[in-house]
Wavefront OBJ file of the C-alpha trace (Angstrom):
o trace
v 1.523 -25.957 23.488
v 3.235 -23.131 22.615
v 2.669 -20.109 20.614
v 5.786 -17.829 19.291
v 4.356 -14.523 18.768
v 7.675 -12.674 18.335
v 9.659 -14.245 16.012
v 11.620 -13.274 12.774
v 12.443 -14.444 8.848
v 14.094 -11.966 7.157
v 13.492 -12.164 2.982
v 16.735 -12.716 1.288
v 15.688 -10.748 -1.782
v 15.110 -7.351 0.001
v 18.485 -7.919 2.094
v 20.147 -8.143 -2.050
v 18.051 -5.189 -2.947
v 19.030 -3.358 0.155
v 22.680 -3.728 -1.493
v 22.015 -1.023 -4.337
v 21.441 2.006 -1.757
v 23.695 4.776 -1.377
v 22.004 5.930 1.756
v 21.289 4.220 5.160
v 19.500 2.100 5.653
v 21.661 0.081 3.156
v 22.973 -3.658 2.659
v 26.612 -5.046 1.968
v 27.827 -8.727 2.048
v 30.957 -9.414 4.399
v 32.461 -12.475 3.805
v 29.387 -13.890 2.338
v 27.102 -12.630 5.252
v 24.461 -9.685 4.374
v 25.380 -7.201 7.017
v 22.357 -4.326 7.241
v 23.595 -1.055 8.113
v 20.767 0.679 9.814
v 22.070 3.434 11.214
v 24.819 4.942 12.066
v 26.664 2.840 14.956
v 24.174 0.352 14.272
v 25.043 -2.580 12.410
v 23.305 -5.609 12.037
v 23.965 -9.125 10.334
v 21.660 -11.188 8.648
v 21.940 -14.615 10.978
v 21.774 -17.897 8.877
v 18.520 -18.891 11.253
v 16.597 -16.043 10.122
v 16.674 -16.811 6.427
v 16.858 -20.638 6.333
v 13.478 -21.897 8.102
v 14.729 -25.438 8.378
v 17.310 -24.034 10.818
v 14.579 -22.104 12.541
v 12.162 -25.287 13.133
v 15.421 -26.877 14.433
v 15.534 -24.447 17.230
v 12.049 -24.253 17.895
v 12.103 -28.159 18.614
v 14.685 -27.149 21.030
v 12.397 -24.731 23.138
v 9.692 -27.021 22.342
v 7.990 -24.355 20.597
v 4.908 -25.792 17.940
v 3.692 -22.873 16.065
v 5.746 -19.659 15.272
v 4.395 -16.192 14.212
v 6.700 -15.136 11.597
v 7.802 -11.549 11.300
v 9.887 -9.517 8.895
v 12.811 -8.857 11.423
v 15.263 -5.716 10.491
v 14.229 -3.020 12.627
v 12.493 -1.414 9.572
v 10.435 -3.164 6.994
v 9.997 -1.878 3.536
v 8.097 1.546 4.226
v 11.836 3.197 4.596
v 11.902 2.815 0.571
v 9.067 5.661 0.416
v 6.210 5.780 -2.367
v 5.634 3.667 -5.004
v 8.584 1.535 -4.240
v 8.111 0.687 -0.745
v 4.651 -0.784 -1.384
v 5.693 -3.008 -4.307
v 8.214 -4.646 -2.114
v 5.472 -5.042 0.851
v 3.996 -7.369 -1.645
v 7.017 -8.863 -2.802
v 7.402 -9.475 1.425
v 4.411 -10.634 1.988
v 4.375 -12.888 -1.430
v 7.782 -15.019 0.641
v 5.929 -15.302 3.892
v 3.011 -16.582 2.328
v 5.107 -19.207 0.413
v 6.859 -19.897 3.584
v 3.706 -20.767 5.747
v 2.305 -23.087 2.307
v 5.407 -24.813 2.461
v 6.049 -25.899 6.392
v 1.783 -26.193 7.322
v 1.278 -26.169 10.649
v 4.187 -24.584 11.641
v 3.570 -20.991 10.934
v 1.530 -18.219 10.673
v 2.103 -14.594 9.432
v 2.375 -11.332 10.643
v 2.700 -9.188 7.252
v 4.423 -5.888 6.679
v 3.007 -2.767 5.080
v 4.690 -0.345 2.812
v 2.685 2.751 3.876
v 3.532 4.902 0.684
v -0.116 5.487 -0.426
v -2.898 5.079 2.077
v -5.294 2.840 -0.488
v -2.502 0.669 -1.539
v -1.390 0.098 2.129
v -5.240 -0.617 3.060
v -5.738 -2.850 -0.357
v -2.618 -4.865 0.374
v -3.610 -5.315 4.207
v -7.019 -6.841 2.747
v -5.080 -8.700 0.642
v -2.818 -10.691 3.498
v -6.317 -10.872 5.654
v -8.531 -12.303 2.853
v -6.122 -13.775 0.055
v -2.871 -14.856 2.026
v -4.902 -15.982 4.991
v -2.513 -13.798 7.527
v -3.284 -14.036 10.932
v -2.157 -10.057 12.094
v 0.335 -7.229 10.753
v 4.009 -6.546 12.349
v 3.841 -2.163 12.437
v 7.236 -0.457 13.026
v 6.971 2.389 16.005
v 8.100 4.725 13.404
v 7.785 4.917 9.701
v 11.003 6.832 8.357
v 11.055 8.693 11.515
v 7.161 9.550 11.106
v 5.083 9.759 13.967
v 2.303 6.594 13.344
v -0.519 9.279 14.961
v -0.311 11.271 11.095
v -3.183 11.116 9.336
v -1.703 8.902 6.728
v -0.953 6.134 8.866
v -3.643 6.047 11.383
v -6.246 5.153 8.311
v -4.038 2.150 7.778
v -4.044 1.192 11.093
v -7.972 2.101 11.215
v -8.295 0.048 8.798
v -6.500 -3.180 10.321
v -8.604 -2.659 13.854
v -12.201 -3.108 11.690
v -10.840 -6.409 10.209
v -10.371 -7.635 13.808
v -6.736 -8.715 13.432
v -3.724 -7.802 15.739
v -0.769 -5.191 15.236
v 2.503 -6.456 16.510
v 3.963 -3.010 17.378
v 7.829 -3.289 16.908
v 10.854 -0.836 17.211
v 12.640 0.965 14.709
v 15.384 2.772 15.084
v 14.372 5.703 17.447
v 14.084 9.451 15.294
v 15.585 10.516 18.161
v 19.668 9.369 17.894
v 21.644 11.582 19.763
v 23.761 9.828 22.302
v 23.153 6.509 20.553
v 26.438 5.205 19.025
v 26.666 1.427 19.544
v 24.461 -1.487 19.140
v 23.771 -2.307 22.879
v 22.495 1.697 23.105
v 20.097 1.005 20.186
v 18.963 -2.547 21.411
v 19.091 -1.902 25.339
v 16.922 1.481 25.550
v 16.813 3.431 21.964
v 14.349 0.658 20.741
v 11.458 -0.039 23.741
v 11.486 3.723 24.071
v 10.522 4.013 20.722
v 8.296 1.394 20.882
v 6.733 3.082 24.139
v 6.247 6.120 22.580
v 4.586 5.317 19.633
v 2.180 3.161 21.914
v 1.310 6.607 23.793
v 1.025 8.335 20.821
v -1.750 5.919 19.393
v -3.376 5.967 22.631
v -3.780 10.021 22.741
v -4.432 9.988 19.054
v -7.850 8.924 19.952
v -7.241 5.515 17.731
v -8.869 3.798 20.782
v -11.818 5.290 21.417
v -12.439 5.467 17.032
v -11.473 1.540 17.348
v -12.488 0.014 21.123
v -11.686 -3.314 19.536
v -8.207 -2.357 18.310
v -5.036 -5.751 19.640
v -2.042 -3.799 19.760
v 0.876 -6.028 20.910
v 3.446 -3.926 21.956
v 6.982 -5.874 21.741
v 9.763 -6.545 24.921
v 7.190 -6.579 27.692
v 5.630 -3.631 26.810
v 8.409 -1.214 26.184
v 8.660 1.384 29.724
v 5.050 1.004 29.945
v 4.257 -1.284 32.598
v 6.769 0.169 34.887
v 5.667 3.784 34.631
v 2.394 3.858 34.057
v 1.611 5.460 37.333
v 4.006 8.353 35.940
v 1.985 8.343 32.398
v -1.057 8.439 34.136
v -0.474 11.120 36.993
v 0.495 13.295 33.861
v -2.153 12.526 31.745
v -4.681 15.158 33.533
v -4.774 18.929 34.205
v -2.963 20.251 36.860
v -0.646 22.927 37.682
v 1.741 22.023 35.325
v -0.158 19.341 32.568
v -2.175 22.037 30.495
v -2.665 19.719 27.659
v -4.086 16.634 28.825
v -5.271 14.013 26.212
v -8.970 14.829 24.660
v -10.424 11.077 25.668
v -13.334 9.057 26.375
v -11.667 7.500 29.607
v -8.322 8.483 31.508
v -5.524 6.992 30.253
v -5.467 3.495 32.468
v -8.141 2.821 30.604
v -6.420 2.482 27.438
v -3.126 1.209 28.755
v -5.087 -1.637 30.345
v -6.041 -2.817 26.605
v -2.394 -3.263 25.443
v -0.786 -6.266 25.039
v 2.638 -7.144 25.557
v 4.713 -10.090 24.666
v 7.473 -11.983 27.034
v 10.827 -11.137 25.551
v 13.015 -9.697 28.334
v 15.973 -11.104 30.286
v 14.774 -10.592 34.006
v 12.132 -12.559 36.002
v 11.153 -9.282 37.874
v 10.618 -7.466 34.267
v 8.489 -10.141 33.334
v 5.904 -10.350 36.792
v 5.626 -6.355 36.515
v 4.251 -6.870 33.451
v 1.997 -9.908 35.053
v 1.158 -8.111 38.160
v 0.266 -4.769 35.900
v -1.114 -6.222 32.890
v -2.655 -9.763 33.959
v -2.481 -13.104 32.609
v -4.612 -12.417 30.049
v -2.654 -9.753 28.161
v 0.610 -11.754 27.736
v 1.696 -13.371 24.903
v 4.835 -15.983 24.522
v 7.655 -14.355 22.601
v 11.278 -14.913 21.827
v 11.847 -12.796 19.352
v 14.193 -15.683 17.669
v 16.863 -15.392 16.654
v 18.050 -12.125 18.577
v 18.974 -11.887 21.715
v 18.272 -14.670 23.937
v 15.282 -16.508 23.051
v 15.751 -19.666 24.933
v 15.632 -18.206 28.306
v 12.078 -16.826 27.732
v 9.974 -19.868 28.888
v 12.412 -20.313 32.016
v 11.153 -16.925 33.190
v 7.480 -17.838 32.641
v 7.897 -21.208 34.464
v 9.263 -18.793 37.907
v 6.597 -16.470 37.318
v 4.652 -16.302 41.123
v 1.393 -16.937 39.106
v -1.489 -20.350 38.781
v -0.850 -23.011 36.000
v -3.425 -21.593 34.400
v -2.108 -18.722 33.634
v 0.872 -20.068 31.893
v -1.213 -21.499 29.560
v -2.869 -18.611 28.747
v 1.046 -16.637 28.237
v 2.064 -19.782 26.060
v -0.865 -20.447 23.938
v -4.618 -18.768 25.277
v -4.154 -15.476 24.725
v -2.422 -15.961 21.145
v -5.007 -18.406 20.109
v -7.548 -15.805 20.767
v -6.012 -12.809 19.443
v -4.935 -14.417 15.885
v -8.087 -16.281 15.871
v -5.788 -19.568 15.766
v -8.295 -21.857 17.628
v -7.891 -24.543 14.851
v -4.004 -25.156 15.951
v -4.890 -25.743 19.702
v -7.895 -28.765 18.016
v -4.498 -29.645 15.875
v -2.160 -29.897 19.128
l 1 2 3 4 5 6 7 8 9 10 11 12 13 14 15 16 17 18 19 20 21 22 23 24 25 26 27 28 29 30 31 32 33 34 35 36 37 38 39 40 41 42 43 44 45 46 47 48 49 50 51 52 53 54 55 56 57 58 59 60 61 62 63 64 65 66 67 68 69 70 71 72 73 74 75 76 77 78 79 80 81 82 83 84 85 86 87 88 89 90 91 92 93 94 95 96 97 98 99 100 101 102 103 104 105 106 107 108 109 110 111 112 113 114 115 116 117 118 119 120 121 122 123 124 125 126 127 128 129 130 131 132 133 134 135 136 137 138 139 140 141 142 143 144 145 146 147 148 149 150 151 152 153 154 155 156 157 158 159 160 161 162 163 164 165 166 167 168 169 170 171 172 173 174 175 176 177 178 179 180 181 182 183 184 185 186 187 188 189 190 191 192 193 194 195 196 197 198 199 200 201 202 203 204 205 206 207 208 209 210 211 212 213 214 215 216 217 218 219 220 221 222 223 224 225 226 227 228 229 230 231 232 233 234 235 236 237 238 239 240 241 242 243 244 245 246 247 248 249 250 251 252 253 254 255 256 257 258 259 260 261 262 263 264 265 266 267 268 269 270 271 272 273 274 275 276 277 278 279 280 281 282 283 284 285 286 287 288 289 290 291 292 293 294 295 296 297 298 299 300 301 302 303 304 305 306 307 308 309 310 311 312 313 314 315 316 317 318 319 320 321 322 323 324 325 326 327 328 329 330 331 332 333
């Protein structure tokens, strides 16, 4: 069996509404494609197999993929509206998914999106996906409008997700931080796991771990830098001669690193055993993140991972089963 836990839709309505902006991020239709301009140098179309699902379950036959945790996939969501506005369309977001996973059952499972303009309206629509919707975990961008997710405003939504038990599928936005970045494959190739990366520190010396122990952040594209310099994060994470600030926590900082999560989407074997040889089994999670990139080459690099049976099964299906509490799907398979 096998459990997609980075995968997008994209909701056709927003893409329209996206249309009526004068500022970026903004929408236009090319030749009857929605093209989302994100930022500037970054340009990014709206591919038929992210809006039509039938075309989606066509593709996951082909990587023999059975369940598939749909995601909101622009790389914002609809917190870059601000206020009032940007939670109304969380709900209007949220409202598609849910018909989505009613109308194909078995098939999918949601990851919803928050709008983050007010605090209790971001926390009362959360509880609405977890307890109405029946949403299995939340998709969280690494920054909200170029906001830090350690500010007060956000970390209470966040909080707030870790007490209901339920993952956060941390995913890039475009970095805050543009200078140098002109071009899509600057964006895509480093601007967006450093982002991701650096929001995942941030949390981490925010304290958010120690207020929530239990907190499943999943933090997208093998973990970002992470994995591969943690020694450096952690050599600098105590006093010494030049480190005057260290992080005010409970345990050094392997001790938090060792509780993220990471899903499989990257393009190199080696990429993919540093995060297995860092990491373990246990804290991997199958992802293509379909349709970008190159999502059918995924499970080929788990199959040459130097690693048991066993613990393919956990990458594929075990640890996503546990985390999104989806036990009823592996009775189902």
């Amino acid at each position: 069996m096998r459990i997609d836990i980075h995968t997008h839709f994209q909701c056709l309505d927003f893409l329209k509404y996206l249309q009526g902006r004068s500022n970026l991020p903004k929408g236009v239709l090319d030749g009857g494609t929605y093209v989302i301009q994100c930022a500037t140098g970054l340009d990014l179309p709206a591919l038929p197999k992210i809006i039509d699902m039938e075309q989606k379950l066509r593709d996951m036959e082909d990587m023999k993929v059975n369940v598939a945790a749909l995601s909101h996939g622009i790389p914002f969501g609809p917190e870059v509206l601000g206020g009032r506005e940007a939670d109304e369309w969380a709900i209007r977001i949220n409202d598609n998914l849910a018909r989505i996973i009613a109308d194909y059952p078995g098939k999918f499972v949601a990851l919803g999106s928050v709008g983050f303009g007010d605090p209790q309206r971001s926390i009362a629509e959360v509880d609405r996906c977890a307890r109405h919707l029946g949403f299995s975990g939340f998709q969280i961008f690494s920054n909200i409008s170029n906001g830090l997710l350690d500010s007060p405003e956000f970390l209470a939504v966040l909080k707030h997700i870790a007490t209901l038990g339920m993952p956060i599928h941390l995913h890039p936005a475009v970095p805050p931080n543009r200078i140098g970045m002109d071009s899509p494959s600057q964006f895509l190739g480093l601007g967006f796991p450093l982002d991701t990366s650096l929001s995942a520190v941030h949390l981490i010396r925010s304290g958010l771990f120690d207020e929530t122990p239990d907190l499943k952040l999943i933090v997208a594209h093998v973990g970002g830098v992470i994995p591969y310099l943690w020694g450096r994060l952690a050599t600098f994470s105590v006093a010494s001669s030049t480190i005057h600030d260290p992080p005010r926590l409970l345990h050094p900082i392997d001790h938090y690193l060792s509780k993220l999560y990471v899903d499989t989407v990257c393009y190199r074997v080696e990429a993919l055993q540093c995060c297995h040889d860092v990491l373990g089994s246990e804290h991997l999670l199958y992802g293509t993140d379909h349709p970008f990139g190159r999502p059918d080459v995924v499970a080929e690099l788990i199959e040459q991972l130097n690693c048991p049976a066993s613990d393919r099964e956990l990458i594929y299906h075990g640890n996503a089963e546990r985390l999104l509490n989806l036990k009823h799907l592996a009775v189902a398979a």
